[in-house]
C-alpha positions in Angstrom: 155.4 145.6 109.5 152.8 143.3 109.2 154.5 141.0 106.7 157.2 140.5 110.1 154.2 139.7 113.0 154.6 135.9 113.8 151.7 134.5 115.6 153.1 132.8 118.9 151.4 130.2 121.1 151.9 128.6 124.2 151.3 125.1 126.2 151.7 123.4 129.8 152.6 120.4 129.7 153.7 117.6 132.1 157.3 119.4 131.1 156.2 122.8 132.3 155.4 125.8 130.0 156.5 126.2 126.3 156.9 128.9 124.4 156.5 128.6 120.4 156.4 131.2 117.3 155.1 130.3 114.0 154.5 129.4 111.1 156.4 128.8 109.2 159.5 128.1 112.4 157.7 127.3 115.1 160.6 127.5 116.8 160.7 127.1 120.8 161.2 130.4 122.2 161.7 129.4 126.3 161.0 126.3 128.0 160.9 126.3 131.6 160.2 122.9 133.9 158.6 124.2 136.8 155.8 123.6 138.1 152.6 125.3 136.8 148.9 125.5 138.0 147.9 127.3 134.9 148.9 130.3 132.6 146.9 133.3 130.7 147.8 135.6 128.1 146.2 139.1 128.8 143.5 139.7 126.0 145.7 142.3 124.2 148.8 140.1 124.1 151.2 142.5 126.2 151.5 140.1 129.1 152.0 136.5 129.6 151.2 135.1 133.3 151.3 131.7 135.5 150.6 130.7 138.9 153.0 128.9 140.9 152.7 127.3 144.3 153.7 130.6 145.9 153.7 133.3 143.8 152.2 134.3 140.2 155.1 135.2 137.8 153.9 138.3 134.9 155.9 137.9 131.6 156.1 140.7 128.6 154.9 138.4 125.7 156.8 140.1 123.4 160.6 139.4 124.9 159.8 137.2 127.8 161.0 139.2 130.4 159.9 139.0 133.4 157.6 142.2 134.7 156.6 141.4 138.1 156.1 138.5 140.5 153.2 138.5 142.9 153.6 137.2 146.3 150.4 135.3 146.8 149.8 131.8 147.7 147.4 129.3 146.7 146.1 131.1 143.6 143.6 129.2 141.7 142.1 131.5 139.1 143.9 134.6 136.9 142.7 136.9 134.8 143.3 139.9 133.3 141.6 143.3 132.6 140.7 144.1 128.7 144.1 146.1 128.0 146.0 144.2 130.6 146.7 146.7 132.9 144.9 145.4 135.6 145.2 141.2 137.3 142.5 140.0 139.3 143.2 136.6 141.5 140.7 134.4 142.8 141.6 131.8 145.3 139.4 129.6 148.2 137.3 131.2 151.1 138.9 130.6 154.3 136.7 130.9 157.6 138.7 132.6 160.3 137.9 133.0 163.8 137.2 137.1 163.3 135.1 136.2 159.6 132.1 138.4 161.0 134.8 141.6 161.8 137.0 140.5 159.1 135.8 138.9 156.2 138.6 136.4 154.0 138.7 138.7 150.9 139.9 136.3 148.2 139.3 138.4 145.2 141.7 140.6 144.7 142.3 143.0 141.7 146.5 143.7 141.0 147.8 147.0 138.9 150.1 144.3 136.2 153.2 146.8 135.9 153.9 147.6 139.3 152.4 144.7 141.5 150.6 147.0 143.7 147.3 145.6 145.5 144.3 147.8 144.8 141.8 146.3 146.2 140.0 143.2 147.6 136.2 141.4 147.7 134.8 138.3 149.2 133.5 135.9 146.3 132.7 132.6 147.6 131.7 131.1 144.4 134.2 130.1 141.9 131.4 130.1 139.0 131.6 134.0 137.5 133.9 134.9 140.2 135.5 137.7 138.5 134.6 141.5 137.9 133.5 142.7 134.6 135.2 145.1 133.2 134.4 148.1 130.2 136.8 148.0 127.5 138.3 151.6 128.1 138.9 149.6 131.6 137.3 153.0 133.1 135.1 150.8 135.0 134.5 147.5 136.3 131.6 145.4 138.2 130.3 142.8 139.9 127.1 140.9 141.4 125.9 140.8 145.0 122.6 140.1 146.4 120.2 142.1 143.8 122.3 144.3 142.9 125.4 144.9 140.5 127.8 147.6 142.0 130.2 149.3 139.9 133.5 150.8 140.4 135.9 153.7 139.5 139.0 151.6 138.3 141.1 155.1 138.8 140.4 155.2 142.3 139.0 152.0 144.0 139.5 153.3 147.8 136.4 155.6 146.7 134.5 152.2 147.2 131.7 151.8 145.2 130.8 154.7 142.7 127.2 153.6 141.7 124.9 150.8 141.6 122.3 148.9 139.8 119.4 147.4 141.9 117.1 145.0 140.8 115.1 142.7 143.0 116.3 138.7 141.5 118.8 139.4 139.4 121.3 136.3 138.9 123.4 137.3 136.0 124.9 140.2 134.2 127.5 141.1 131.3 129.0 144.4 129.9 129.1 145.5 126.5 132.5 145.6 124.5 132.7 149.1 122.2 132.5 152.4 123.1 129.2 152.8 124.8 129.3 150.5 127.9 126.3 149.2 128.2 125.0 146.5 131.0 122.8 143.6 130.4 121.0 142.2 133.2 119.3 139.0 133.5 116.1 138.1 136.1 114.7 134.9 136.0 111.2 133.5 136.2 109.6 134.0 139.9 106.5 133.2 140.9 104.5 133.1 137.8 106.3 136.7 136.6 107.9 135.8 133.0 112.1 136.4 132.8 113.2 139.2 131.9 116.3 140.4 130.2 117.1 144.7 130.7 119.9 146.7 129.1 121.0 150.0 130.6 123.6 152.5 129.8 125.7 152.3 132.7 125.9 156.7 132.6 122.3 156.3 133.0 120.9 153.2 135.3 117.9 154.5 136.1 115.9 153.9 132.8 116.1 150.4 130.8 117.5 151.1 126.8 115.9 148.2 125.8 113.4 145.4 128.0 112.5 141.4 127.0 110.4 138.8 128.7 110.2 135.3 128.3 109.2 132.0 130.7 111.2 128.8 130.1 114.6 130.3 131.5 116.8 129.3 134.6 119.8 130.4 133.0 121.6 132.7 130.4 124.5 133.0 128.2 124.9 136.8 126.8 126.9 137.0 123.3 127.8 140.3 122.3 128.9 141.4 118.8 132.4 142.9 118.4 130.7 146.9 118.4 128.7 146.6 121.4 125.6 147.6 119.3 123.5 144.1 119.9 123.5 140.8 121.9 122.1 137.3 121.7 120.8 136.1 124.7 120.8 132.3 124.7 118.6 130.8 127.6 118.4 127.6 129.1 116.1 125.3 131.5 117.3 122.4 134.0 114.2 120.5 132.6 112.1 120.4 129.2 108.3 120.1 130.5 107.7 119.1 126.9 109.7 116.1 127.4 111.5 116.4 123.9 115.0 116.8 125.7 116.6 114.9 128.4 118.8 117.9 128.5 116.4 120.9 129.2 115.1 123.4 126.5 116.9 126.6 125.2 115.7 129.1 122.8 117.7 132.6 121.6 116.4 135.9 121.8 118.2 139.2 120.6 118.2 142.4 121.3 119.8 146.2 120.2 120.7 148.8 122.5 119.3 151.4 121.1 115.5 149.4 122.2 114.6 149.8 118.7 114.1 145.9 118.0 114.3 142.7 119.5 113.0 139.7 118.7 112.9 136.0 119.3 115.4 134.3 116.6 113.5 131.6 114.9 114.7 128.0 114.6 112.9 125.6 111.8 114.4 122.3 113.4 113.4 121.3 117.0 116.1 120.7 118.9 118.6 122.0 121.2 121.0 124.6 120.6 124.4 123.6 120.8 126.6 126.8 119.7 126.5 130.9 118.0 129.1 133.0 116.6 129.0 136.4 115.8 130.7 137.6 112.6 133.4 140.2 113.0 131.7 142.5 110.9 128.9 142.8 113.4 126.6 142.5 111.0 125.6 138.2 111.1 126.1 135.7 113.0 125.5 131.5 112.8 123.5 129.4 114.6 124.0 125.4 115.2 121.0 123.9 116.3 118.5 120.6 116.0 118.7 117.5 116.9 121.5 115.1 115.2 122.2 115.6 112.6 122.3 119.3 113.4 121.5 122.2 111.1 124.1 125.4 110.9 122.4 128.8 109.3 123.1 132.2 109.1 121.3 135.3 109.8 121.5 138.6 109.5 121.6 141.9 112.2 117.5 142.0 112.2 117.7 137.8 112.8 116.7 136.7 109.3 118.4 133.4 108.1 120.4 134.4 104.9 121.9 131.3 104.4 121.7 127.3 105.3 124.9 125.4 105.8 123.2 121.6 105.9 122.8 119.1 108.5 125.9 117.3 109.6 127.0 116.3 112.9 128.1 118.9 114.8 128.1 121.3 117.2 130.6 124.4 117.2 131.5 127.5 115.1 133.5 130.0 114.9 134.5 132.8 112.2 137.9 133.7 112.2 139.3 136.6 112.9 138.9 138.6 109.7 135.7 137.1 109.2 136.4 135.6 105.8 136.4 132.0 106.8 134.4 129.9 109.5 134.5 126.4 110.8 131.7 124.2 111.5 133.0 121.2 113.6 131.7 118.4 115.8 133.4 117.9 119.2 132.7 116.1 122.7 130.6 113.0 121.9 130.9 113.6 118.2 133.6 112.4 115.6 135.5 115.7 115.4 135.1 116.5 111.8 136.2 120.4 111.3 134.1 121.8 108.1 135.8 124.9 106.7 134.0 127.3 105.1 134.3 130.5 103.1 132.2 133.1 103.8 132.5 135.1 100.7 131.6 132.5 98.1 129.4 129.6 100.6 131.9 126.9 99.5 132.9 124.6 101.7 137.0 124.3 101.5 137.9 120.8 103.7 136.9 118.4 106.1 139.9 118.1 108.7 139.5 115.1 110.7 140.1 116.1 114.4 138.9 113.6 116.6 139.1 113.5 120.0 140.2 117.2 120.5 139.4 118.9 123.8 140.3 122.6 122.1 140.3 124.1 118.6 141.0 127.8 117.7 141.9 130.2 114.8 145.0 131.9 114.8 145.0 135.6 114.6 145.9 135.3 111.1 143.2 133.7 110.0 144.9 130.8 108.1 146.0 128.6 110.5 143.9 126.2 112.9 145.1 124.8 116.7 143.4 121.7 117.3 144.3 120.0 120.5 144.1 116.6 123.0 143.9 117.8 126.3 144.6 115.4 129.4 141.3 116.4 131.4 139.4 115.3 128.7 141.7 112.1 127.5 144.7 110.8 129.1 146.2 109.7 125.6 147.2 110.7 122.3 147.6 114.3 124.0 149.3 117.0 121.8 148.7 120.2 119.4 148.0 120.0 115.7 148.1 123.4 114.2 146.3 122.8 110.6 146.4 125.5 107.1 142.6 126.3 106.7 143.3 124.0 103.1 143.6 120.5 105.2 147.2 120.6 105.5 149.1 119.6 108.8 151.7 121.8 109.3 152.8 121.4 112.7 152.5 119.0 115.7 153.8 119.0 119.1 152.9 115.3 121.1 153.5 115.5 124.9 152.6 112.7 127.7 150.0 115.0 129.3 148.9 118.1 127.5 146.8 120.1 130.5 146.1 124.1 128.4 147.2 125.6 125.2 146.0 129.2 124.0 147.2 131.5 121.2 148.8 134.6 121.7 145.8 137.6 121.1 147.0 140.1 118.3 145.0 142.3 116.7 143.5 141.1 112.7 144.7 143.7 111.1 148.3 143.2 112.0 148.2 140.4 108.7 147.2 141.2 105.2 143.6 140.4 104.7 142.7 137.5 103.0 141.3 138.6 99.8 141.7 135.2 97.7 142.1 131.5 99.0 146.0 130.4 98.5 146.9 127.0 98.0 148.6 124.7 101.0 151.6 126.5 102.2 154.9 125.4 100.3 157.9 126.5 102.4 156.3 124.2 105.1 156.9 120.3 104.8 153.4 118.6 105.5 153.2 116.5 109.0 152.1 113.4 108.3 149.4 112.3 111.6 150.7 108.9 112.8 148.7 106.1 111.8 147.3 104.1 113.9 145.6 100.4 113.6 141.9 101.0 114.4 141.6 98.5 117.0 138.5 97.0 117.9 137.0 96.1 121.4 137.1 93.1 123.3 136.2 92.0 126.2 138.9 91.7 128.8 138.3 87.3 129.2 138.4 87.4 125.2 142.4 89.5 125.3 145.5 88.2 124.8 144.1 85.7 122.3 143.7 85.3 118.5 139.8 87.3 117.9 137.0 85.3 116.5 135.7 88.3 114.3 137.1 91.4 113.6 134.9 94.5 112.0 137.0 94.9 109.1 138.4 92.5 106.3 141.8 91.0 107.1 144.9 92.0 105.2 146.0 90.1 102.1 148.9 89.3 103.6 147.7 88.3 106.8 144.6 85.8 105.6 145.5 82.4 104.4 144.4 80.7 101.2 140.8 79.7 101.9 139.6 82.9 103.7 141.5 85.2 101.5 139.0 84.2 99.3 135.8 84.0 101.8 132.7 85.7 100.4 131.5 88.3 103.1 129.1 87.5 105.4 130.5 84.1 105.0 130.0 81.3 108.0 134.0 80.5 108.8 134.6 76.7 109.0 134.7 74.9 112.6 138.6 75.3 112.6 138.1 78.7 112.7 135.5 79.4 115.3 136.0 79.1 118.9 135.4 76.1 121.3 132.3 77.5 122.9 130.7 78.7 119.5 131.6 75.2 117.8 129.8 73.9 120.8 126.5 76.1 120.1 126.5 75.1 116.9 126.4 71.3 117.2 123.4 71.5 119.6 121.7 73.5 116.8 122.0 70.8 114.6 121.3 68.2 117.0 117.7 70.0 117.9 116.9 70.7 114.3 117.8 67.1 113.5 115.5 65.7 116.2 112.0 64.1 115.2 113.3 63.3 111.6 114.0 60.0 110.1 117.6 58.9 109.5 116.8 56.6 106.7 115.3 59.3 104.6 118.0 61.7 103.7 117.0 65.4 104.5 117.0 68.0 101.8 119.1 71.0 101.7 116.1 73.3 101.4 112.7 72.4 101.8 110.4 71.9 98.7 107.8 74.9 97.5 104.1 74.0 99.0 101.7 73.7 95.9 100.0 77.0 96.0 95.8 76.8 96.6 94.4 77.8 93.7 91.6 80.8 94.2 88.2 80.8 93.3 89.0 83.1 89.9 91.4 80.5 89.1 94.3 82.6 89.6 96.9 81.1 91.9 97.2 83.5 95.3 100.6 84.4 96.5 101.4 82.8 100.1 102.8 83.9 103.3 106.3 82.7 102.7 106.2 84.9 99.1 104.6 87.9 100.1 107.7 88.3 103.4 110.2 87.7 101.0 108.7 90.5 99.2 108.4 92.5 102.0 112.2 91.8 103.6 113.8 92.4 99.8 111.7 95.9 99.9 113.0 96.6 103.2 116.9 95.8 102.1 115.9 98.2 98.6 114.9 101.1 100.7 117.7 101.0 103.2 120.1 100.9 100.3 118.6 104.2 98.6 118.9 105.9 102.2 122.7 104.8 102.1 123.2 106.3 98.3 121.6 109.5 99.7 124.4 109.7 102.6 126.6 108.8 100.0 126.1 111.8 98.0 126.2 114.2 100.8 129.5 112.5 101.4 129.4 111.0 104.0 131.8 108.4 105.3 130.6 104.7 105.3 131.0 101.5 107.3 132.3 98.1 104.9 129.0 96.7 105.5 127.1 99.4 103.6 129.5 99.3 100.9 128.3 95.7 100.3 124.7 96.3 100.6 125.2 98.9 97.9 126.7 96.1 96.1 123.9 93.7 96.1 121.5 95.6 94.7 120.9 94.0 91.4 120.5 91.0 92.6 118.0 92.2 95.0 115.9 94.0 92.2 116.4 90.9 90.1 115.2 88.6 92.9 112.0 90.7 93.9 111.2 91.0 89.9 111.2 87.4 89.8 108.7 87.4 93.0 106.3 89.8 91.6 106.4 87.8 88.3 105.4 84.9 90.3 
């Protein structure tokens, strides 16, 4: 069975929704051109759903058959419950004359097979609007005013079947596995530290496991697949120490069973920009510092096992089996995707994503989605799905590209990836369009031949005398514009000023006559000992470039030459020592 599961993903685009299975098809399974606000698959992969202007249509992944449409209006958010039997809907508070009597209750929670309503809440927030839900679905919750109030999914007109009371609480999560277990989050207030409690949620009365801190307005909780532990990554609007511009975060994490917790320790300052648990439950990886960031990996008591480097970035993820990870570098970075495996710490490829708003694993852990979404960029929008050797294997470009997601299916549905396979073979490789890498100009400066340009012209392209140009090279006054032609003369003119036509000026000006010293030994002058110093300068700069050359990095033309130019430098400053 599992050698006949296809992994299947789907887009909105300016054309409406697509449908696609692969690899190796991809082929489109329905394409429909209305229009959409946005679509969700349900986290088990049964259902598919979108909202329309007037109604939200439910879908059976599997064939595409429609299950139910919803007749609600104005929808902005959908999501579903862990196994998809339940749809909750969020859209905007509307004030009504009768509010006080008869509150707007934009939350409401859907059974997905039948369409009946079950029940409704007032959420005025958009931020965390949704309830939180167990994964047997037994149960689900949500935050009010100190409190978080759960509720008996089986019977919701019961109301509310227990609660959890804690004066400032601004947060909370629930635990994936099979002990539900909440997490609760209370921040800093009037000189009392945070504080982070876990409580079995058969038991609220007595905290499993308690943590204080101070520099924390916010939280993110990261659970592990089991439920067992969570990180705990915290966050401040503003670093007192003054070291960030974006506030300070730190990671703390704790077990439910309140036998350990700890702070995990960092050896870089710097923010942290991402964690991944393993799905082993067992490790997870940490990307923090300042840029060039470092990536390391730590065990389930928080002890680093193993360092990944610096490099520039700011995202990882394992995939699904766990055997592989990527360590990439997105938003203001240059997109590079580092792929890893786990099992032997090599790393596999560099895929060059740049620009991409979204990247993912398929569920069968050998293929990558990479994607240009039009919120972030309103070109070059489209979905690369990538082999986890480098190869492109598929691409879909669209004129705006507004959401793409996988289709969830369970890991074990594929054969686990015991050995690394070469680039698939029954797929032809996509080449990525090339593209000129242009270079800016001014708007006034448009339209007209450039004066420079940050790369060498092509062969074909450059005549006969600047085809053969030394770099760095002045170009000749036919070359240059009007208004640097114009700057130029008037240098001339005001160095030629004070000095006498008849006797004709030399090239470079003639070496002063050193003073001899009083042991006789002739001192080195100013002019000397700066050349020294500049040529030491240019010598160090070119041993910091070999080092990023080694760790393979990419470099500009211009540091290429300085490499270059290196004997000559060592030759020149020899000579000056000498002297």
């Amino acid at each position: 069975m599992a050698d006949k599961v296809v992994p299947q993903f789907a887009y909105r685009s300016n054309a409406g929704i697509t449908i696609k299975s692969g690899p190796p098809e991809y082929k489109t399974a329905e394409e429909s051109a209305e229009q959409l606000r946005a679509f969700q698959y349900s986290p088990d992969g049964s259902y598919l759903a979108w909202i329309l202007q007037d109604s939200i249509r439910i879908l059976e992944a599997s064939t595409n058959k429609q299950v139910q449409e919803l007749p609600v209006k104005n929808v902005i958010e959908i999501e579903f419950s862990p196994r998809g039997t339940f749809l909750s809907t969020w859209e905007r508070l509307v004030k009504t004359p009768d509010s006080e009597t008869n509150p707007h209750k934009n939350l409401t929670i859907w059974k997905t097979a039948t369409g009946e309503k079950l029940t409704g809440f007032t959420q005025k927030n958009q931020s965390g609007w949704n309830v939180d839900w167990t994964e047997d679905e037994s149960s689900c919750a949500r935050l009010v005013s100190n409190e978080v109030q759960f509720y008996d999914s089986k019977n919701f007109a019961k109301g509310i079947s227990s609660r959890l009371k804690s004066d400032g609480v601004t947060d909370f999560s629930l635990s994936p596995g099979r002990r539900p277990t909440v997490c609760v989050f209370i921040p800093e207030k009037k000189g009392q530290p945070a504080a982070v409690r876990l409580f079995d949620i058969t038991n609220l009365g007595v905290p499993l496991a308690h943590k204080s801190f101070y520099r924390a307005d916010s939280v993110q909780f990261h659970w592990n697949k089991l439920g067992t532990n969570v990180l705990v990554f915290t966050h401040t609007d503003v670093d007192k120490t003054g070291q960030s511009y974006y506030g300070e975060t730190a990671l703390y994490y704790l077990s439910i069973t309140g036998n350990y917790d700890c702070r995990v320790e960092l050896d870089k300052p710097g923010p942290i920009h991402d964690l991944a648990w393993s799905p082993n439950s067992k490790e997870f990886i940490v990307v923090y510092g300042t840029m060039p960031s470092k990536a390391t990996l730590f065990d389930h008591r928080a002890n680093p096992v193993y360092e990944f480097g610096n490099a520039a970035r700011n995202t990882v993820r394992f995939s699904p089996q766990g055997r592989l990870l990527y360590i990439a570098g997105f938003g203001n970075l240059a997109g590079d995707l580092d792929v890893w495996d786990r099992k032997t710490f090599k790393k596999l490829v560099t895929i060059p994503a740049s620009n991409s708003s979204l990247c993912e694993w398929c569920p069968d852990s050998r293929h990558i989605m990479t994607a240009i979404l039009y919120k972030r960029l309103k070109v070059d929008n489209g979905v690369r799905i990538w082999h986890y050797t480098g190869s492109l294997v598929h691409q879909v470009d669209a004129k705006e590209m507004y959401e793409v997601a996988w289709r969830p299916a369970k890991a074990d549905l594929w054969p686990e990836l015991r050995s690394l396979s070469p680039p698939p073979q029954h797929v032809a490789t996509v080449q990525a369009p090339a593209k000129p890498a242009g270079v800016y100009r001014p708007p006034g400066a448009r339209g007209s031949a450039p004066a420079f340009s940050l790369r060498d012209p092509a062969p074909e392209a450059a005549s006969s005398s600047s085809s053969n140009r030394i770099p760095g090279q002045v170009a000749p006054d036919a070359a240059i514009s009007k208004a640097a032609l114009k700057n130029k003369k008037k240098r001339e003119a005001k160095k030629g000023q004070g000095s006498d036509d008849s006797i004709p000026q030399s090239s470079s000006p003639a070496p002063a006559s050193p003073v001899p010293s009083a042991n006789g030994a002739s001192p080195v002058g100013p002019d000397v000992d700066k050349k020294i110093k500049n040529l030491t300068k240019k010598l160090k700069q070119i041993a910091d470039i070999k080092a990023k050359i080694a760790a393979g990095e990419k470099l500009e033309l211009t540091q290429m030459k300085k490499v270059e130019g290196e004997a000559e430098l060592r030759k020149e400053l020899e000579a000056l020592q000498i002297s």
